[in-house]
Backbone as a printed PyTorch tensor [residue, N CA C, xyz], in Angstrom:
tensor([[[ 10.5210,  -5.4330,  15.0840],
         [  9.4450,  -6.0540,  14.3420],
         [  9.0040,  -7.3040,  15.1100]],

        [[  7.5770,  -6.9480,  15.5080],
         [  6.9320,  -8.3740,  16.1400],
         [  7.4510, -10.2370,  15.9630]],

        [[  6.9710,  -9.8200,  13.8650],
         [  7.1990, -11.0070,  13.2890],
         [  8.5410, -11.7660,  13.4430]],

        [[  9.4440, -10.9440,  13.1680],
         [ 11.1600, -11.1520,  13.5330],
         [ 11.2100, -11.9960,  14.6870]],

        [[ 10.7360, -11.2430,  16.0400],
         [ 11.0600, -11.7000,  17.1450],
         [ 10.7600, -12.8170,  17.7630]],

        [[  8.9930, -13.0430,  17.2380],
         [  8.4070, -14.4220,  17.1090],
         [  8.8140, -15.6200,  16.5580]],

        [[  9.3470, -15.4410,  15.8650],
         [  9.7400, -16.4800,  14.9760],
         [ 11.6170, -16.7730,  15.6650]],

        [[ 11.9050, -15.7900,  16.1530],
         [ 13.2500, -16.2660,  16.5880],
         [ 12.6080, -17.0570,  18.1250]],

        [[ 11.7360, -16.5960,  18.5570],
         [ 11.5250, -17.3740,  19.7920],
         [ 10.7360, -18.5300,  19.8210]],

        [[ 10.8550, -19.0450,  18.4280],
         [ 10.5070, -20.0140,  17.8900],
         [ 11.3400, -21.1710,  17.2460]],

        [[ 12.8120, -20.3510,  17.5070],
         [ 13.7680, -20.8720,  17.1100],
         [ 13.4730, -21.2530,  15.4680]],

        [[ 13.0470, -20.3360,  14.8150],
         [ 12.9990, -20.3650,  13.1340],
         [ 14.2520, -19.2200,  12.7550]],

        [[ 14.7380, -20.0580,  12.0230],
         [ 16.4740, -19.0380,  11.2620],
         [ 15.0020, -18.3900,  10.0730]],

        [[ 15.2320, -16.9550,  10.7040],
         [ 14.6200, -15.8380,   9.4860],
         [ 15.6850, -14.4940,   9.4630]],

        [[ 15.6230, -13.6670,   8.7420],
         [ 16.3590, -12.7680,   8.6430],
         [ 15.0140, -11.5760,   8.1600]],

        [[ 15.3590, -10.0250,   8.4300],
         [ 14.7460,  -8.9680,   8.0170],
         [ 15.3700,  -8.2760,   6.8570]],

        [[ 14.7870,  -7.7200,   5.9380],
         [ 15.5070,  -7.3420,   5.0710],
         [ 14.8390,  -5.9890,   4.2740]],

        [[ 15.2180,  -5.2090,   4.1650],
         [ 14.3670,  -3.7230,   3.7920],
         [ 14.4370,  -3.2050,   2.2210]],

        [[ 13.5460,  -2.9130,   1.6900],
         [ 13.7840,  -2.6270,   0.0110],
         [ 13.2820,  -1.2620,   0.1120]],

        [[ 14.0030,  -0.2510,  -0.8610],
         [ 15.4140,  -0.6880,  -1.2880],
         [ 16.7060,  -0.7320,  -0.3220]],

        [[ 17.0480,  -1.8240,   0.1500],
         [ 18.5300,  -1.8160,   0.4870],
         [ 19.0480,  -2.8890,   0.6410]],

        [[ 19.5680,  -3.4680,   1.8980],
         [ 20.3030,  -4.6620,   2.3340],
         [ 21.2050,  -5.0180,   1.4350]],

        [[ 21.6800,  -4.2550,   0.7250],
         [ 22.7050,  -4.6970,   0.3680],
         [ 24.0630,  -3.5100,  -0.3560]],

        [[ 25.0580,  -3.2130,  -0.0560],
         [ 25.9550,  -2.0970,  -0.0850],
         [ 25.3540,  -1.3920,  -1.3020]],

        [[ 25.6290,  -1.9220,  -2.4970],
         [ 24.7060,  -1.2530,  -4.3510],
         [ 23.3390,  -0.9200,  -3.5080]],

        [[ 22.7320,  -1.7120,  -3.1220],
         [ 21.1560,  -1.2070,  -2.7590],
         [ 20.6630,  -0.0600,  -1.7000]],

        [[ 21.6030,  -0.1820,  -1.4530],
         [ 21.7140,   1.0290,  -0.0040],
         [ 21.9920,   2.4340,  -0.3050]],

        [[ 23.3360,   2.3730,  -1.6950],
         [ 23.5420,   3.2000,  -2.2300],
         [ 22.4620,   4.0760,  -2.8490]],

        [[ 21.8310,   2.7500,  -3.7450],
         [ 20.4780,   3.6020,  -4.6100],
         [ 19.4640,   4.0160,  -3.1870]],

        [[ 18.9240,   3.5820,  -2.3190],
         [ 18.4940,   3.6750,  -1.4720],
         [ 18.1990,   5.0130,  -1.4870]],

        [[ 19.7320,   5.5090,  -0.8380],
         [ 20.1590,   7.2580,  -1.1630],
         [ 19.8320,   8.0270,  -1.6860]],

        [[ 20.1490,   7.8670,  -3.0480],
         [ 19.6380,   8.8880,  -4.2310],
         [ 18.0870,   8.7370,  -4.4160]],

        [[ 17.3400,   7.2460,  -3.9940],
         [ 15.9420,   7.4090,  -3.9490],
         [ 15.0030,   8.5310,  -3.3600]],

        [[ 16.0520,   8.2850,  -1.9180],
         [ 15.0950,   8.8250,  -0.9220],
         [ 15.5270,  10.3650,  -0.2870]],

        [[ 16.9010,  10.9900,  -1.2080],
         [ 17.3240,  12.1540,  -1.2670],
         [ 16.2430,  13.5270,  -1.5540]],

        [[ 15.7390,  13.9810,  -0.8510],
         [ 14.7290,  15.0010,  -1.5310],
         [ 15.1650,  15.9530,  -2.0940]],

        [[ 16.2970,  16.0980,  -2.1400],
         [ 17.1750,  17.1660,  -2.9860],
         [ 17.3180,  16.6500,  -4.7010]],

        [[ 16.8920,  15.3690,  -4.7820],
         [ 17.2970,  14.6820,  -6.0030],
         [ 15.6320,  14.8740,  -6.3450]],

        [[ 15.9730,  15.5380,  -7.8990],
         [ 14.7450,  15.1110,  -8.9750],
         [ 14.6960,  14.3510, -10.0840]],

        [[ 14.2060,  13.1030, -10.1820],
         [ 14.1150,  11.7060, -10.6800],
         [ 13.1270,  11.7450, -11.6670]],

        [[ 13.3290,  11.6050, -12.9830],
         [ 12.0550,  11.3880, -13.8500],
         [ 11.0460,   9.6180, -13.3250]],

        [[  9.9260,   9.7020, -13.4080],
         [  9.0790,   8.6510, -12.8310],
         [ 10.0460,   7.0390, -13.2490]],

        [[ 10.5350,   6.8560, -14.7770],
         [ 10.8870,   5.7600, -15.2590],
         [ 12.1490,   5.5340, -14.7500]],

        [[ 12.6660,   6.8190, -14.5990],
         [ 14.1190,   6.3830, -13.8950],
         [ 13.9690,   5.8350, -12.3690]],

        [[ 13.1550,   6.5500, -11.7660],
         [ 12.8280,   5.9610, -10.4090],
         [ 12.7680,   4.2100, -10.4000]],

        [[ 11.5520,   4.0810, -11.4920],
         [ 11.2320,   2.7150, -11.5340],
         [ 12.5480,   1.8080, -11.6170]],

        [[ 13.1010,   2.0020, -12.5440],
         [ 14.2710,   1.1380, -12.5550],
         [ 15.2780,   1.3360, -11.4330]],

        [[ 15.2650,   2.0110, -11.3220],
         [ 16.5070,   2.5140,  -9.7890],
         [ 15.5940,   1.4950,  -8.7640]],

        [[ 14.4230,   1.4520,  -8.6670],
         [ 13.9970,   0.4360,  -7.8620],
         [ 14.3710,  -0.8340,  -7.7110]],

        [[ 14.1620,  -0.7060,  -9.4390],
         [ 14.2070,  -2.3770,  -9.8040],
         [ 15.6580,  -2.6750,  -9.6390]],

        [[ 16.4830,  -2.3080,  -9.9850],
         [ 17.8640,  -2.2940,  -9.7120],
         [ 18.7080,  -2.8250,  -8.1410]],

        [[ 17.7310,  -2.2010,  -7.4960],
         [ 18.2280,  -2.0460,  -6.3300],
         [ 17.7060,  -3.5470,  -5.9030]],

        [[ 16.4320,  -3.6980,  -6.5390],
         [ 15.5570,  -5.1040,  -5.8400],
         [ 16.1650,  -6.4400,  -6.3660]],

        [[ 16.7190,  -6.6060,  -7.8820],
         [ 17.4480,  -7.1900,  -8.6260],
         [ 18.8930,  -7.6730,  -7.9550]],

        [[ 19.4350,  -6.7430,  -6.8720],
         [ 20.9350,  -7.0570,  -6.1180],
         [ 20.0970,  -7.6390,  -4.7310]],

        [[ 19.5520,  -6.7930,  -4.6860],
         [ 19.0770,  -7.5500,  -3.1900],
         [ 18.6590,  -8.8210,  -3.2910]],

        [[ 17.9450,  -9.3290,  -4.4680],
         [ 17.0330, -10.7080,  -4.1900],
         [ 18.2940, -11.4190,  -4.8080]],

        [[ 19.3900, -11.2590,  -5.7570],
         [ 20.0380, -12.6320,  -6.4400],
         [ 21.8200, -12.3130,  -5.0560]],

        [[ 22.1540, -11.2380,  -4.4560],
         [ 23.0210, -11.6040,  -3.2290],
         [ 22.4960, -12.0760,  -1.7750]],

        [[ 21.2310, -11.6930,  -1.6050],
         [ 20.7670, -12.0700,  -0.4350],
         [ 19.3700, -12.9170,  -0.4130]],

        [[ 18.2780, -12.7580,  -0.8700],
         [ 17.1370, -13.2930,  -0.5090],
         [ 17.0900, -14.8030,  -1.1950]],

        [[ 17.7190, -15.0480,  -2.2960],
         [ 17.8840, -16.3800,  -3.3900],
         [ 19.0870, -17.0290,  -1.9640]],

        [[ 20.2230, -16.7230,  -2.0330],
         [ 20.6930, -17.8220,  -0.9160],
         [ 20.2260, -18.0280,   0.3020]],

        [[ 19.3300, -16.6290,   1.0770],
         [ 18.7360, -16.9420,   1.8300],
         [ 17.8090, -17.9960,   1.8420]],

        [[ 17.2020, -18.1670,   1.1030],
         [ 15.9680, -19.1810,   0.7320],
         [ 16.5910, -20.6100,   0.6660]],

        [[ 17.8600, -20.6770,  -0.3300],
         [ 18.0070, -21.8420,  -0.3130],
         [ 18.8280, -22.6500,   0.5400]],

        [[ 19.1710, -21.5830,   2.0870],
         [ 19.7030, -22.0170,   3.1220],
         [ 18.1070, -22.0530,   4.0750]],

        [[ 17.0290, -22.2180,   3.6340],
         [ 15.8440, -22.6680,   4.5120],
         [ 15.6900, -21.7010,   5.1100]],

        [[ 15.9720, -20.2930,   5.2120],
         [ 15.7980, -18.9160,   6.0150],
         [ 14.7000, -18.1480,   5.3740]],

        [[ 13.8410, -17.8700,   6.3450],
         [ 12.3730, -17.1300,   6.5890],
         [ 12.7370, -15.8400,   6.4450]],

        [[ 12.6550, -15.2810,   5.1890],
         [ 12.8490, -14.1160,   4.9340],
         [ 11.5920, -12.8450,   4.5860]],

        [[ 11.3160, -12.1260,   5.8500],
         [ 10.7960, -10.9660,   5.8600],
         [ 11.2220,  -9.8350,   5.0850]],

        [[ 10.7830,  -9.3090,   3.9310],
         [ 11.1210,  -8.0880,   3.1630],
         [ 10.4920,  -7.1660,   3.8820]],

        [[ 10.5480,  -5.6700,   4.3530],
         [ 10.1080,  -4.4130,   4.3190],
         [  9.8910,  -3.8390,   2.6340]],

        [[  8.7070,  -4.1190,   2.5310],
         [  8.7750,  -4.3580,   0.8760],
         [  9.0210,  -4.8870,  -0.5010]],

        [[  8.0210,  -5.1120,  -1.4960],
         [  8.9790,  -6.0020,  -2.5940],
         [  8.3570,  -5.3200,  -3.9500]],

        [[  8.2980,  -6.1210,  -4.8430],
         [  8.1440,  -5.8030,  -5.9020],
         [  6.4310,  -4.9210,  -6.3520]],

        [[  5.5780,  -5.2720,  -5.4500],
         [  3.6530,  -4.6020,  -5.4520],
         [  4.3070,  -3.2200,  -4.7400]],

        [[  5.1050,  -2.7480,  -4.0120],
         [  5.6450,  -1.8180,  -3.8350],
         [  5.5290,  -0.5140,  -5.3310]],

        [[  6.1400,  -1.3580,  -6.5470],
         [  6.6690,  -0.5810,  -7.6910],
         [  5.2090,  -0.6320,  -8.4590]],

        [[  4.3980,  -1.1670,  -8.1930],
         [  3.3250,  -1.2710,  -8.9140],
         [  2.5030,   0.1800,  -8.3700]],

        [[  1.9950,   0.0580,  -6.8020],
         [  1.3480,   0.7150,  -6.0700],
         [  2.2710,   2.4360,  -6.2070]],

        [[  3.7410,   2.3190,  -6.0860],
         [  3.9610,   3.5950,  -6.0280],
         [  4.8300,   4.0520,  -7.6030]],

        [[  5.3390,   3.7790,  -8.4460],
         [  5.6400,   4.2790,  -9.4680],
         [  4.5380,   3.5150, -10.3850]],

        [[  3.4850,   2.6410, -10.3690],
         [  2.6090,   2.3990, -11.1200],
         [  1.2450,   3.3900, -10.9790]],

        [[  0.7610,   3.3590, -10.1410],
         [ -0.9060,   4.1720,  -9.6560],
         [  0.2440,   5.3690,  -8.8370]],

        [[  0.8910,   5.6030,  -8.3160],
         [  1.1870,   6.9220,  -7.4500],
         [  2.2060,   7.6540,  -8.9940]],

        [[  3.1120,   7.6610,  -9.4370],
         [  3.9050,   8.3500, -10.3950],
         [  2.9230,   7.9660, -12.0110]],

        [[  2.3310,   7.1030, -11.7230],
         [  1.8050,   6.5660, -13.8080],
         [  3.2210,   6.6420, -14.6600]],

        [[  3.9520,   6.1320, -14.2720],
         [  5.5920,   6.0200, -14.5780],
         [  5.5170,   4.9640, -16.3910]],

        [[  4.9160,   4.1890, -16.0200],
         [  4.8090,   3.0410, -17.3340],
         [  3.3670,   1.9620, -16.9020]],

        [[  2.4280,   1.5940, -17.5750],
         [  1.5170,   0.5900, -17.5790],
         [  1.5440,  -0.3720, -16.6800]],

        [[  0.8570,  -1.0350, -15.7610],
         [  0.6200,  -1.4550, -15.1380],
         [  1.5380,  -3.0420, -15.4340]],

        [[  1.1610,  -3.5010, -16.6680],
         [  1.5190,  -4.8000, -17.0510],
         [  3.1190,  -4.6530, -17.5710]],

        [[  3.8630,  -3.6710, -17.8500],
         [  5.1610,  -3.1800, -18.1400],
         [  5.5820,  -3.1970, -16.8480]],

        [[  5.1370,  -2.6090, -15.6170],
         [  6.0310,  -2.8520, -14.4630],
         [  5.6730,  -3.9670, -14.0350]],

        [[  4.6390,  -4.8610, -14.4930],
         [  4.7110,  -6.4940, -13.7170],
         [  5.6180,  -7.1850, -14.6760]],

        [[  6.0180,  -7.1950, -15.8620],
         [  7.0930,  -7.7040, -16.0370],
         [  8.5300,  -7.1000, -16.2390]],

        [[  8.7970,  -5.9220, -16.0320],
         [  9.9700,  -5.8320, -15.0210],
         [ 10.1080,  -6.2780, -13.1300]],

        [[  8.9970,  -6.6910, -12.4870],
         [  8.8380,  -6.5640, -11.5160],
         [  9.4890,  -8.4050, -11.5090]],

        [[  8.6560,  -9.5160, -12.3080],
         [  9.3320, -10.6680, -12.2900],
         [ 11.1280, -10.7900, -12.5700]],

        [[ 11.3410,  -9.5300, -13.6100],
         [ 12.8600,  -9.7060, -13.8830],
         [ 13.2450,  -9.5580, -12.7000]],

        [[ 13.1660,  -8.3420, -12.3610],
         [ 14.1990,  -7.8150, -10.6610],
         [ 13.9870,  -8.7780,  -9.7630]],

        [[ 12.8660,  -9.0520,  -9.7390],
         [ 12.3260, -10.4220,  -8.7030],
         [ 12.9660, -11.3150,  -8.8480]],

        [[ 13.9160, -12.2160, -10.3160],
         [ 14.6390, -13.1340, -10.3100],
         [ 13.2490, -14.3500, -10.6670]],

        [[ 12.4600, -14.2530, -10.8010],
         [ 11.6440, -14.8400, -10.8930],
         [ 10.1310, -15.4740,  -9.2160]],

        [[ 10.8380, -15.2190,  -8.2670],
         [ 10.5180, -14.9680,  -6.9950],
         [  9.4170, -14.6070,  -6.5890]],

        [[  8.0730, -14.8210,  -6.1100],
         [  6.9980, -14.5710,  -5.8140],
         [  6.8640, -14.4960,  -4.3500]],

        [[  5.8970, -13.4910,  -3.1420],
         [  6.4510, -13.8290,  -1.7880],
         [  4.8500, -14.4600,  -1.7750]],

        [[  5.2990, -15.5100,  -0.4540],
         [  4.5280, -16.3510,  -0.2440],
         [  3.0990, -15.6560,   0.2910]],

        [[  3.1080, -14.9480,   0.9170],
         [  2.3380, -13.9980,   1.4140],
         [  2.9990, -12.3120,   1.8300]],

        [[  1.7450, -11.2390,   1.6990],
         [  2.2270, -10.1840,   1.6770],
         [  0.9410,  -9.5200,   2.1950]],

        [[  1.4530,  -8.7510,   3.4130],
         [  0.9980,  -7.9630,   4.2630],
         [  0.7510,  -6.9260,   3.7800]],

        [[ -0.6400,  -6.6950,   3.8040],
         [ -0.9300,  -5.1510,   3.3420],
         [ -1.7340,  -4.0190,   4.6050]],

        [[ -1.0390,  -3.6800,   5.0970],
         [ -1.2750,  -2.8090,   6.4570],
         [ -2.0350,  -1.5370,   6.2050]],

        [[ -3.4690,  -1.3040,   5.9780],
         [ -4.0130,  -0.5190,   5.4800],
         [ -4.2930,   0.8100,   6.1500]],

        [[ -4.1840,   1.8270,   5.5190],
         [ -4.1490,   2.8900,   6.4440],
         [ -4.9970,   3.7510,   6.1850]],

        [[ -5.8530,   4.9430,   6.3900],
         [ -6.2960,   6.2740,   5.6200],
         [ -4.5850,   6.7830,   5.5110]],

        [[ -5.1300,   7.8860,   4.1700],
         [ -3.8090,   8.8560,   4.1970],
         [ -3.5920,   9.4030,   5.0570]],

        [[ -4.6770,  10.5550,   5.7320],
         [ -4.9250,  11.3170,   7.0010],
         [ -4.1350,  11.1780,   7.9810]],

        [[ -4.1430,  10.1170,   8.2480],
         [ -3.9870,   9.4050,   9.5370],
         [ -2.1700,   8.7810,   9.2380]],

        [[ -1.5570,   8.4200,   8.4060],
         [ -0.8290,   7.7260,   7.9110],
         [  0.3640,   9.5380,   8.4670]],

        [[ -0.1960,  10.6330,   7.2960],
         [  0.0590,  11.6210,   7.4940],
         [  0.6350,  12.3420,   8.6740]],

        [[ -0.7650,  11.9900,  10.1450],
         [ -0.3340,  12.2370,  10.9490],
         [  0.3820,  11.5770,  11.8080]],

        [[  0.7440,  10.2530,  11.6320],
         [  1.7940,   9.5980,  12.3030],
         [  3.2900,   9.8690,  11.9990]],

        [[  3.5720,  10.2800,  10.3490],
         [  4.9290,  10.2710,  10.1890],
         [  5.0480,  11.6050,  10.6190]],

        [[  3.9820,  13.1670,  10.9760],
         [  4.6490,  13.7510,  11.3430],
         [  5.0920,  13.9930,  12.8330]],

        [[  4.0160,  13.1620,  13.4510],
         [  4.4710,  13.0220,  14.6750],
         [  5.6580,  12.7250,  15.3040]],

        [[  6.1920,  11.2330,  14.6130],
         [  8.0600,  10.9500,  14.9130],
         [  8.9710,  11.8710,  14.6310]],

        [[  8.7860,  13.4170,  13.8460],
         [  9.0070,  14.3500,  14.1110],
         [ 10.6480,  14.3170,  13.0890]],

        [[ 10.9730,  13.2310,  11.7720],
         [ 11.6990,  13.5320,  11.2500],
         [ 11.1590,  13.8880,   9.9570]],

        [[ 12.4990,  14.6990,   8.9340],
         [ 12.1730,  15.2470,   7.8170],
         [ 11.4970,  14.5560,   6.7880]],

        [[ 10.7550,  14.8820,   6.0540],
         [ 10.0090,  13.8920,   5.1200],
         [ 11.3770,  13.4640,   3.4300]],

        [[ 11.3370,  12.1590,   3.3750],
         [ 12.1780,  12.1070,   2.6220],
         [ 11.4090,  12.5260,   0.9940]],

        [[ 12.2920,  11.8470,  -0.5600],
         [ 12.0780,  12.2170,  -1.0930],
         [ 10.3340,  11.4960,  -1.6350]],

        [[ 10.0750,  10.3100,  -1.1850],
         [  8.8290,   9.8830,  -1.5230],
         [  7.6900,  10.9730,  -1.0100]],

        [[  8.3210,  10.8170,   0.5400],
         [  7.0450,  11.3270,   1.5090],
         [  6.3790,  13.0530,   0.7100]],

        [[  7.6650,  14.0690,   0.1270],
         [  7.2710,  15.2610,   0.0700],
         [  6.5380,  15.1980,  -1.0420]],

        [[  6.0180,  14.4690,  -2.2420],
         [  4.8380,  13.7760,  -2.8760],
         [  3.7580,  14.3490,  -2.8170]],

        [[  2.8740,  14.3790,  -1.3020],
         [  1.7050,  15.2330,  -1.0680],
         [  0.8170,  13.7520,  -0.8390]],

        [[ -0.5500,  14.1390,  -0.2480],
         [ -1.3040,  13.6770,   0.1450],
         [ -2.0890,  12.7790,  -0.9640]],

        [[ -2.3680,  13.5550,  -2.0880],
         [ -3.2710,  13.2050,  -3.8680],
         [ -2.3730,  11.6020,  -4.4260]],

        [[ -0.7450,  11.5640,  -4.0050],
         [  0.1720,  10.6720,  -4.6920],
         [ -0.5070,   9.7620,  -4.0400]],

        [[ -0.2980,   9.9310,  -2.4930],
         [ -0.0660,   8.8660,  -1.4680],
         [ -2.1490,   7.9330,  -1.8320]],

        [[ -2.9900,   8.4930,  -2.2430],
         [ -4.5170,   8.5060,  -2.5730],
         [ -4.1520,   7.3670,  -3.2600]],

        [[ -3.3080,   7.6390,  -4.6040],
         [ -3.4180,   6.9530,  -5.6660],
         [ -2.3750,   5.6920,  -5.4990]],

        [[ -1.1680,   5.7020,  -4.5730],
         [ -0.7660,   4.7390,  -3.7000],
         [ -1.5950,   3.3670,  -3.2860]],

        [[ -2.2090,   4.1950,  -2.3100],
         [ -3.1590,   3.2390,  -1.7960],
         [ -4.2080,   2.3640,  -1.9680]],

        [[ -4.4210,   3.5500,  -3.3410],
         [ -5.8660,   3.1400,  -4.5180],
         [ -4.9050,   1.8330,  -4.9360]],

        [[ -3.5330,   1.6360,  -5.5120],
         [ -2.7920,   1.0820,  -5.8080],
         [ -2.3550,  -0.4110,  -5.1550]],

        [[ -2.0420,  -0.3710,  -4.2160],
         [ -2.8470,  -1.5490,  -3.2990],
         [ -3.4060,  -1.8150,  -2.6190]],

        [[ -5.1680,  -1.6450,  -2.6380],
         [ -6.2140,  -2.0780,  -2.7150],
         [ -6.3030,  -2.9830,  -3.9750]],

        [[ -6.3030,  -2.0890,  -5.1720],
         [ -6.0170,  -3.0550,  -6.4410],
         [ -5.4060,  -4.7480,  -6.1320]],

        [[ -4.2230,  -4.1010,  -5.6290],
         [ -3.0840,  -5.6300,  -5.8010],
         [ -4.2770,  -6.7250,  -4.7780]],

        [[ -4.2360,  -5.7870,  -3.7920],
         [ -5.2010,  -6.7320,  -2.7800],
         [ -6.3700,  -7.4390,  -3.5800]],

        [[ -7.2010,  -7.0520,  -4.4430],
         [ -8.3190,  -7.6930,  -4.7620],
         [ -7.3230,  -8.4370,  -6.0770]],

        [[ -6.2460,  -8.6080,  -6.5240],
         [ -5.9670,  -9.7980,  -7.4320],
         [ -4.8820, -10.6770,  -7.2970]],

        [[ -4.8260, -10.5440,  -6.2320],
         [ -3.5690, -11.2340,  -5.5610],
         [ -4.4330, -12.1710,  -3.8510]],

        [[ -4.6130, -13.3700,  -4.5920],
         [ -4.8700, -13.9880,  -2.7970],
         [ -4.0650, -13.9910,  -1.7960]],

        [[ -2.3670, -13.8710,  -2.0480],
         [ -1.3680, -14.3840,  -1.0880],
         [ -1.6230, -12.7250,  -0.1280]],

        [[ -2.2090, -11.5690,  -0.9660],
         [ -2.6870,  -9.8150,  -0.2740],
         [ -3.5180, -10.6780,   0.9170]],

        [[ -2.9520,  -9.9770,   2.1040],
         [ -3.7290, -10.3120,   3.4750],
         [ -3.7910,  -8.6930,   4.1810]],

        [[ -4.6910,  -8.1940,   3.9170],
         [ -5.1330,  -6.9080,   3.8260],
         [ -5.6330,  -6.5650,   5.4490]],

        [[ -4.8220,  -5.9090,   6.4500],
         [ -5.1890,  -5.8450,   8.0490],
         [ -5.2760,  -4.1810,   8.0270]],

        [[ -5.8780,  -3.7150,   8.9080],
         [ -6.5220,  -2.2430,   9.0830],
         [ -5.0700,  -1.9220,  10.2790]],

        [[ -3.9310,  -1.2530,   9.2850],
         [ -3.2520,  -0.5920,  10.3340],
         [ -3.3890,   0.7510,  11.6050]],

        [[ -4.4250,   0.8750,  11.7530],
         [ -5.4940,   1.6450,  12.7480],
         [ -5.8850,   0.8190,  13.9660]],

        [[ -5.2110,  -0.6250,  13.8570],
         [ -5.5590,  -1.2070,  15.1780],
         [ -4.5760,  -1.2820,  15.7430]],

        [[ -4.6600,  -1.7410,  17.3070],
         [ -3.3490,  -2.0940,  18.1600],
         [ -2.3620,  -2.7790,  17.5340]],

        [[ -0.9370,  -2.5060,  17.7940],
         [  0.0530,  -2.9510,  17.1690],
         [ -0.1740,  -4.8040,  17.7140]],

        [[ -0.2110,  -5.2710,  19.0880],
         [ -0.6860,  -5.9470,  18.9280],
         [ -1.6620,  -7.4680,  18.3060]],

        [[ -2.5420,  -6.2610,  18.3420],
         [ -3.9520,  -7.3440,  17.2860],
         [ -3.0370,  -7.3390,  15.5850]],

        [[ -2.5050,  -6.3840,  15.1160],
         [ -1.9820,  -6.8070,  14.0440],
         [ -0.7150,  -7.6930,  14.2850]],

        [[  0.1510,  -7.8830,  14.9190],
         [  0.7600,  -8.9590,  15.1820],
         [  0.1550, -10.4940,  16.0350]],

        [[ -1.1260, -10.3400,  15.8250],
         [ -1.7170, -11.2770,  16.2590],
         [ -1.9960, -12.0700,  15.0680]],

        [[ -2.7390, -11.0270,  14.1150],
         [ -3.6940, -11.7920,  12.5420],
         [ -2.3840, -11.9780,  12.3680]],

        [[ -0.7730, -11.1570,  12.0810],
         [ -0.0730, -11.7680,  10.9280],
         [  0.4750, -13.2150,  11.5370]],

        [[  1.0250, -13.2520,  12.5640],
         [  1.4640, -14.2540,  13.5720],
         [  0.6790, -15.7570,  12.9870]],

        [[ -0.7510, -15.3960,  13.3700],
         [ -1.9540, -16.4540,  13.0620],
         [ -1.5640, -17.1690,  11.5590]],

        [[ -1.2070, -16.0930,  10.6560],
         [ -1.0360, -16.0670,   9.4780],
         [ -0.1460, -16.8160,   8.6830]],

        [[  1.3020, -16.4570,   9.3910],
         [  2.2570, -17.2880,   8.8780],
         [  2.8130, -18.3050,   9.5030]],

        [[  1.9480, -18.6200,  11.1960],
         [  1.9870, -20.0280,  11.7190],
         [  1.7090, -20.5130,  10.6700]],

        [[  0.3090, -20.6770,  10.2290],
         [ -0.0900, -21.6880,   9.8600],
         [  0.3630, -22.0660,   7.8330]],

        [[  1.1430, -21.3060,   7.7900],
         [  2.3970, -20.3420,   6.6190],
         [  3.5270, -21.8000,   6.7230]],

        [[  3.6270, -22.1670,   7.9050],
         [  5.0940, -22.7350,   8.5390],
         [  4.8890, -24.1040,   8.9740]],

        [[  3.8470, -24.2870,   9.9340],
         [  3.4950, -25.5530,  10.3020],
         [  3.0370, -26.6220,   9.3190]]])
C-alpha cells in the first residue's frame, strides 16, 4: 500500500489494518464471512461484521490512536452500510448507522477513501488475478450495482467521502490520497 509506505518514509508511526480482521476473534469471523460454502441470513452477516469491527477497534485501533499511530483501515463501518445496507437490504439504513457507531466504539474516520469503480471493470480485474471468488464476490454483478449505488450515497453525505476514479494510474491515485492526508497531518 502506497499510503503505508509514504508515511513510513516520513517517519510517521502508522499501522495497516484490514476489516474484517486484525485481530485473532476477527480473523476467525473473517472466515466464516468470506467462506462461500457458508450460507448467512443478511442480519446475521451484519452483525458478524459488526462483531468482528467491535474487537478490532476496542483491541487495536482505540490503543492505536491513543499511542498517536496513523491508522489505515482496509475498510470500516460505510462498508456495512454500502454492502449489507443497499447490496443485501439486511435492516434500514438508519438501524445499521446505529449499530455501526456501537461496533465503532463511538469512532468516526477522519477521512475515507472511496475508490470508485464501474462494476464491469471491477469484475474484470478480480478475475484476472485469477483466484476463486469468495463468499461476497459470488453475489453477482446486480449486488455489487447496488453496492456501489451504496457508496455514492455515503459519498454525497459524508464530507470526510473523498471520492477518486479507481480507473486511473495507481499512481495519480496515490498522488490525490497522499495530497490528501498531508495536508490531514501537517
Amino acid at each position: 500500500m502506497l499510503l503505508n509506505e509514504r508515511l513510513k518514509q516520513e517517519k510517521m508511526p502508522v499501522q495497516v489494518l484490514r476489516e474484517p480482521g486484525g485481530t485473532e476473534l476477527s480473523e476467525m469471523i473473517r472466515g466464516i464471512l468470506l467462506n462461500p460454502e457458508v450460507h448467512i441470513n443478511p442480519v446475521t452477516e451484519l452483525l458478524l461484521f459488526s462483531a468482528a469491527r467491535s474487537e478490532l477497534v476496542a483491541t487495536r485501533v482505540k490503543p492505536l490512536l491513543d499511542q498517536r499511530v496513523i491508522v489505515i483501515l482496509d475498510r470500516f463501518y460505510d462498508s456495512s452500510v454500502a454492502y449489507q445496507g443497499f447490496g443485501r437490504g439486511s435492516l434500514p439504513i438508519n438501524e445499521i448507522n446505529k449499530l455501526n457507531k456501537i461496533a465503532g466504539h463511538g469512532l468516526e474516520p477522519d477521512a475515507t477513501f472511496f475508490l470508485d469503480i464501474e462494476v464491469s471493470e471491477a469484475v474484470e480485474r478480480r478475475s484476472a488475478n485469477g483466484e476463486g471468488p469468495d463468499r461476497m464476490e459470488i453475489a453477482g454483478e446486480a449486488f455489487y450495482e447496488r453496492v456501489r449505488d451504496g457508496f455514492l450515497y455515503l459519498a454525497k453525505q459524508h464530507p470526510r467521502f473523498i471520492k477518486l476514479n479507481a480507473s486511473a494510474p495507481a499512481e495519480d491515485i496515490h498522488h490525490e490520497i497522499w495530497k490528501r492526508v498531508s495536508a490531514m497531518i501537517c
